[in-house]
C-alpha positions as CSV (number, residue, x, y, z in Angstrom):
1,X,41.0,34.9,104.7
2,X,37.6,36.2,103.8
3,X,36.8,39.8,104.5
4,X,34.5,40.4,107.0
5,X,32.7,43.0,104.5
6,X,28.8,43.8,104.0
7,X,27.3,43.2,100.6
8,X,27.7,46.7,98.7
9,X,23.9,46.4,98.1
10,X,23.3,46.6,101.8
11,X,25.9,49.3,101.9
12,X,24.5,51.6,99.4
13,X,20.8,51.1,100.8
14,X,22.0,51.9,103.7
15,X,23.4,55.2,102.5
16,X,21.0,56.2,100.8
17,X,18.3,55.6,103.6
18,X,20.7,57.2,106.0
19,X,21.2,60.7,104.1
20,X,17.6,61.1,103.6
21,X,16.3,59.6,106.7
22,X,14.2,57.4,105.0
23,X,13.3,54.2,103.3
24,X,10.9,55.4,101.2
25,X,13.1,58.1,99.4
26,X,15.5,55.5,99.3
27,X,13.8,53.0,97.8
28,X,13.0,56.0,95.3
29,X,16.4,57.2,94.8
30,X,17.2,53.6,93.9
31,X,14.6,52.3,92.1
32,X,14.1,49.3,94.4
33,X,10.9,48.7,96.8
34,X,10.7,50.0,100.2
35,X,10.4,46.4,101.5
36,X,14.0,45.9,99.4
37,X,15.5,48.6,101.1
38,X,14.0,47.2,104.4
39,X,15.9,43.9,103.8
40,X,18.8,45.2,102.9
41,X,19.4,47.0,106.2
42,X,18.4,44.6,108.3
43,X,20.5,42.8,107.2
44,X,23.5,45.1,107.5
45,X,22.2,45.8,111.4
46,X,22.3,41.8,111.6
47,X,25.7,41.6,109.9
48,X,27.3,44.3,112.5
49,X,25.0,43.4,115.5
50,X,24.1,47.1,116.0
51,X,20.8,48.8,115.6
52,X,21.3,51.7,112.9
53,X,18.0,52.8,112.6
54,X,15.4,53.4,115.4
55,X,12.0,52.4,113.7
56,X,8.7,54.4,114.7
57,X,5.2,54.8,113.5
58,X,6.6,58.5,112.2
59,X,9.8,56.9,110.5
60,X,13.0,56.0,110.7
61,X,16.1,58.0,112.9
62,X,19.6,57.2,112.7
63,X,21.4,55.6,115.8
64,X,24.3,57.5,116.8
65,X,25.9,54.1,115.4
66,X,24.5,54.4,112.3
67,X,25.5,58.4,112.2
68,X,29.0,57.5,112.5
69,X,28.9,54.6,110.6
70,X,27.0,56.2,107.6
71,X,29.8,59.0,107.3
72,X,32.3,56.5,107.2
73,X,30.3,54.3,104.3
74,X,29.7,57.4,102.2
75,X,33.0,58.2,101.9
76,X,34.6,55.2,100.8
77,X,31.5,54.6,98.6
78,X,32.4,58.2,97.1
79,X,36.2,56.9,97.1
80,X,35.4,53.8,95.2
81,X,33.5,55.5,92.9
82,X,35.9,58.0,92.0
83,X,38.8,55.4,91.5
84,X,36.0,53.6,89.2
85,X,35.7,56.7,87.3
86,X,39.5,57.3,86.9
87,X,39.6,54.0,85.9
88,X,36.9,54.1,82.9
89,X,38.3,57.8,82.0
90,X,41.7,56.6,81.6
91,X,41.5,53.3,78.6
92,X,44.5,53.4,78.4
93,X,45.8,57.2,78.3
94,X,48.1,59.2,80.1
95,X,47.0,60.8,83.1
96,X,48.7,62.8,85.7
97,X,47.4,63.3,89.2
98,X,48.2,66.5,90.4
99,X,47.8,67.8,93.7
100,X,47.3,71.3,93.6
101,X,47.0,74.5,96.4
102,X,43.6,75.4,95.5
103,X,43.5,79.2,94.6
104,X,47.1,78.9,92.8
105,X,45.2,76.2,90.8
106,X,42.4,78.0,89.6
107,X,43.8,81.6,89.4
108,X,47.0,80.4,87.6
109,X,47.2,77.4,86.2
110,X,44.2,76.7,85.0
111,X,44.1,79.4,82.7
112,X,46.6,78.0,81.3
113,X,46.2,74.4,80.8
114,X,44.7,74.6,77.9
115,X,48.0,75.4,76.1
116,X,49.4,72.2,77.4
117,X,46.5,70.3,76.4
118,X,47.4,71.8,72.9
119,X,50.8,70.7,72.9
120,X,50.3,66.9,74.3
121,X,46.8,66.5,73.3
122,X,47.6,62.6,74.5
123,X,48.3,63.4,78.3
124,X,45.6,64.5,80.5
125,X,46.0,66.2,83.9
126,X,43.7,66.3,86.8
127,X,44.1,68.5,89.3
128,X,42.9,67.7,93.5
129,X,42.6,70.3,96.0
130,X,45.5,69.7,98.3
131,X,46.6,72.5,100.9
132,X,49.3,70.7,103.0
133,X,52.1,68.2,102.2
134,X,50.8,64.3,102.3
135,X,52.9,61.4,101.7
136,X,53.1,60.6,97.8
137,X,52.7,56.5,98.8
138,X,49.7,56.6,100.7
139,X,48.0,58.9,98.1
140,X,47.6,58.2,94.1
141,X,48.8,61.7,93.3
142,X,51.4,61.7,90.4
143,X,53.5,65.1,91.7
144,X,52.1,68.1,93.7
145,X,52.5,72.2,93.3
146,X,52.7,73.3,96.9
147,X,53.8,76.6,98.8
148,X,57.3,76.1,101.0
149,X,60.8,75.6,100.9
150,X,60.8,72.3,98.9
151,X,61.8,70.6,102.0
152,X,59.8,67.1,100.9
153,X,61.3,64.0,101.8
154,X,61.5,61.5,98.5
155,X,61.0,64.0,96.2
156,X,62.3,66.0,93.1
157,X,61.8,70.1,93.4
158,X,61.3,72.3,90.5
159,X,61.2,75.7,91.6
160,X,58.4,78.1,89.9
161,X,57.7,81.3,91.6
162,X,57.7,83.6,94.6
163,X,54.5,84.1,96.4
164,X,55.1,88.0,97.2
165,X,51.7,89.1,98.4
166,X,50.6,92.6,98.8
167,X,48.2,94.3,101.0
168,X,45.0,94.3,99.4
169,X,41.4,96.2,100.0
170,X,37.8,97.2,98.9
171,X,37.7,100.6,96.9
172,X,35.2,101.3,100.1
173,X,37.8,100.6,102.6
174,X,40.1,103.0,100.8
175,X,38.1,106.4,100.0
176,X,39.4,108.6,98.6
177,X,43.8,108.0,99.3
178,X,45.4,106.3,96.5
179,X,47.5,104.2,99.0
180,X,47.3,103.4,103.4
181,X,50.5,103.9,104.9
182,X,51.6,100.3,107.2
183,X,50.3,102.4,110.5
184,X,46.9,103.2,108.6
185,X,47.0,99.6,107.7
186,X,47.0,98.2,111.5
187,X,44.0,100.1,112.1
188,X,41.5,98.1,109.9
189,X,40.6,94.4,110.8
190,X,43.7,92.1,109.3
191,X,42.7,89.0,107.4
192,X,44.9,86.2,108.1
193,X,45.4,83.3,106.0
194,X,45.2,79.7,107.7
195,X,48.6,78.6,105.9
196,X,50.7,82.0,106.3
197,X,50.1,82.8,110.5
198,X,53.0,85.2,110.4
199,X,52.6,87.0,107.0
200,X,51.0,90.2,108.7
201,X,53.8,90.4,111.1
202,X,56.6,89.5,109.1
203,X,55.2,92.7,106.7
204,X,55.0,94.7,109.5
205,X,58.7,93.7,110.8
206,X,59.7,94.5,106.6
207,X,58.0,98.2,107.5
208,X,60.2,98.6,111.0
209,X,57.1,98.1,112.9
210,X,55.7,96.8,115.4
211,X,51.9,95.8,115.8
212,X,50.7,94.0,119.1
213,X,47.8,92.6,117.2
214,X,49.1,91.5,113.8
215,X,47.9,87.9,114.2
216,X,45.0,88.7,115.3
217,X,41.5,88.8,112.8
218,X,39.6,86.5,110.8
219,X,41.2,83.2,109.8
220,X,40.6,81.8,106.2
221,X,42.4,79.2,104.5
222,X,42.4,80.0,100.7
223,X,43.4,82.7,99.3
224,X,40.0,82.7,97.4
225,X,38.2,83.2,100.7
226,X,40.5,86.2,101.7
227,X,39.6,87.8,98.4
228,X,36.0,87.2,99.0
229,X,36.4,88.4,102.5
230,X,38.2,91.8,101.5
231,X,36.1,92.5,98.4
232,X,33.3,92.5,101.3
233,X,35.2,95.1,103.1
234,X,36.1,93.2,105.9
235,X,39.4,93.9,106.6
236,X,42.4,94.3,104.7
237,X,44.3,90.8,103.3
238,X,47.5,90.1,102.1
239,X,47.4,88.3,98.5
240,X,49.7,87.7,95.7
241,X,48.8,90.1,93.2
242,X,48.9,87.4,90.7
243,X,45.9,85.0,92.0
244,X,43.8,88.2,91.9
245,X,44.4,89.8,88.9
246,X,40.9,89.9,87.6
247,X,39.6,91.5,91.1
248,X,42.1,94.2,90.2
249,X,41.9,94.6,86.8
250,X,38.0,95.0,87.3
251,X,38.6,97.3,90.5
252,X,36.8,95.0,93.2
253,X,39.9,95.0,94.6
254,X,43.0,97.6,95.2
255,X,46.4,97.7,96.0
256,X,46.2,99.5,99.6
257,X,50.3,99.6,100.0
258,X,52.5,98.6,97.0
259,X,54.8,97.0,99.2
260,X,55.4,93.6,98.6
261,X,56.5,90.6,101.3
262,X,59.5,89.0,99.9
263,X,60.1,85.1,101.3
264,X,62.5,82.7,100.8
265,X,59.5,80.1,100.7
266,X,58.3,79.7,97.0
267,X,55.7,77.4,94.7
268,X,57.5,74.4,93.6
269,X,56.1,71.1,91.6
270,X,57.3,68.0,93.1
271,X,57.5,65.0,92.0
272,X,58.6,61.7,93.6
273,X,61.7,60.3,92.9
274,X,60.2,57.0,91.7
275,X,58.4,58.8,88.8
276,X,61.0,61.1,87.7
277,X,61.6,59.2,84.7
278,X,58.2,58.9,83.4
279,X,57.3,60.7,79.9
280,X,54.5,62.7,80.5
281,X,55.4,63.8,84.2
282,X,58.4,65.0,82.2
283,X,56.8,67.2,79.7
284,X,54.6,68.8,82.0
285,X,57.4,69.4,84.3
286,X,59.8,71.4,81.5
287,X,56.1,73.0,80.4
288,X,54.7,74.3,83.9
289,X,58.4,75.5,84.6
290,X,58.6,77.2,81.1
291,X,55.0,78.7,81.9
292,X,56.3,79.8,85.0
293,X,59.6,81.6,83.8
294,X,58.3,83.7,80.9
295,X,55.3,84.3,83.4
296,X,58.4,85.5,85.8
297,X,59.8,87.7,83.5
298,X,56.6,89.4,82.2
299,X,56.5,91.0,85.4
């Protein structure tokens, strides 16, 4: 059966007109005439049988239609072109699709990539911003590095480290003590992190305390964005020392209570059982978890 799909000419005129709001910069953009670009959505709005555009001597304004419509077309245009990409960047190589949490990504294993690279200069690994577990079938991703308990249905678990985050500050927000005792602590605003909603109380609870308003303050998903948040001296955050080592090291950020939450939760790499067996999952798997160890035992 024939799909019942617009021409991607039409399609990407139509984009194009619809993020600038206007056929003239589209026609620009594209390197087509303006009377081209007219065609092309006209025919589109006679394909769908819904206006997209409303037409006036001052220009051209999107439909609430075509607003919906034009979100939906830009990102499966985006989508296609990425899987074009992948497909002219592969020719034939090894490539893993990793999905990654993004600040353990950048802060850790990024930096250390490049050794991997070294060793199987024939595999190449991409990395995707992924915060929450998906479903490996719907997706293209090749394994995942996620923060939890490795509970992952159809999937192998390879345990690499604890999270053990500490509460973190400005050098502002601290003065002139060396260290803020847990009540001091509940006095300043508490950044939360999206993914952890009971970190500050399970610290408190670790400290014998009590605080009505430990999940209360700021919400920010990344740990990136707490970092940013505390180095601005809005609060106090709770981080793993190890995704901020450079914000230490360089003293935009300080340890405000050495005392550590310890969880049974952990960062694992998982893989789905149906590509355990292939070559280059496997040598990044006994790599990352070798990185991960001696890392482990550094500190």
């Amino acid at each position: 059966m024939r799909r019942k799909i617009p021409s991607t000419t039409a399609l990407i005129s139509f984009e194009a007109a619809a993020r600038h709001e206007s056929f003239t910069k589209a026609a620009e953009e594209l390197s087509l005439t303006q009377g081209a670009i007219c065609r092309q959505i006209a025919s589109l709005e006679e394909f769908l049988n819904v206006e997209l555009f409303r037409r006036s001597r001052r220009g051209v304004k999107l439909t609430e239609a075509g607003l919906s419509y034009s979100r939906r077309v830009a990102t499966q245009l985006d989508a296609v072109e990425r899987d074009t990409l992948s497909v002219m960047g592969q020719q034939g190589a090894n490539v893993i699709e990793l999905a990654v949490v993004p600040t353990f990504g950048t802060q850790w294993l990024l930096p250390r990539l490049k050794d991997f690279q070294h060793k199987h200069p024939e595999v190449t690994v991409n990395l995707t911003n992924r915060t929450r577990p998906f479903l490996f079938a719907d997706t293209d991703f090749d394994a995942a590095i996620y923060f939890g308990d490795a509970d992952w249905p159809g999937t192998e678990s390879h345990r690499l480290m604890g999270e053990n985050p500490m509460p973190v500050c400005s050098p502002v927000l601290l003065g002139k003590k060396t260290t803020l005792t847990p009540s001091e602590i509940a006095e300043f605003p508490l950044l939360q992190q999206t993914t952890r909603p009971y970190a500050w109380r399970q610290w408190f609870n670790s400290q014998h305390l009590n605080i009505p308003r430990d999940m209360t303050g700021p919400r920010y998903e990344l740990f990136s964005m707490l970092a940013q948040a505390a180095m601005h001296d809005m609060g106090i955050a709770l981080i793993p020392p190890f995704l901020i080592q450079r914000e230490l090291a360089e003293k935009r950020l300080v340890i405000a209570n050495p005392q550590a939450l310890s969880s049974i939760k952990a960062y694992y790499l998982m893989i789905p059982e149906r590509k355990v067996e292939s070559a280059s999952l496997r040598a990044f798997r006994d790599w990352l978890v070798n990185q991960a160890h001696s890392y482990s035992l550094e500190g």
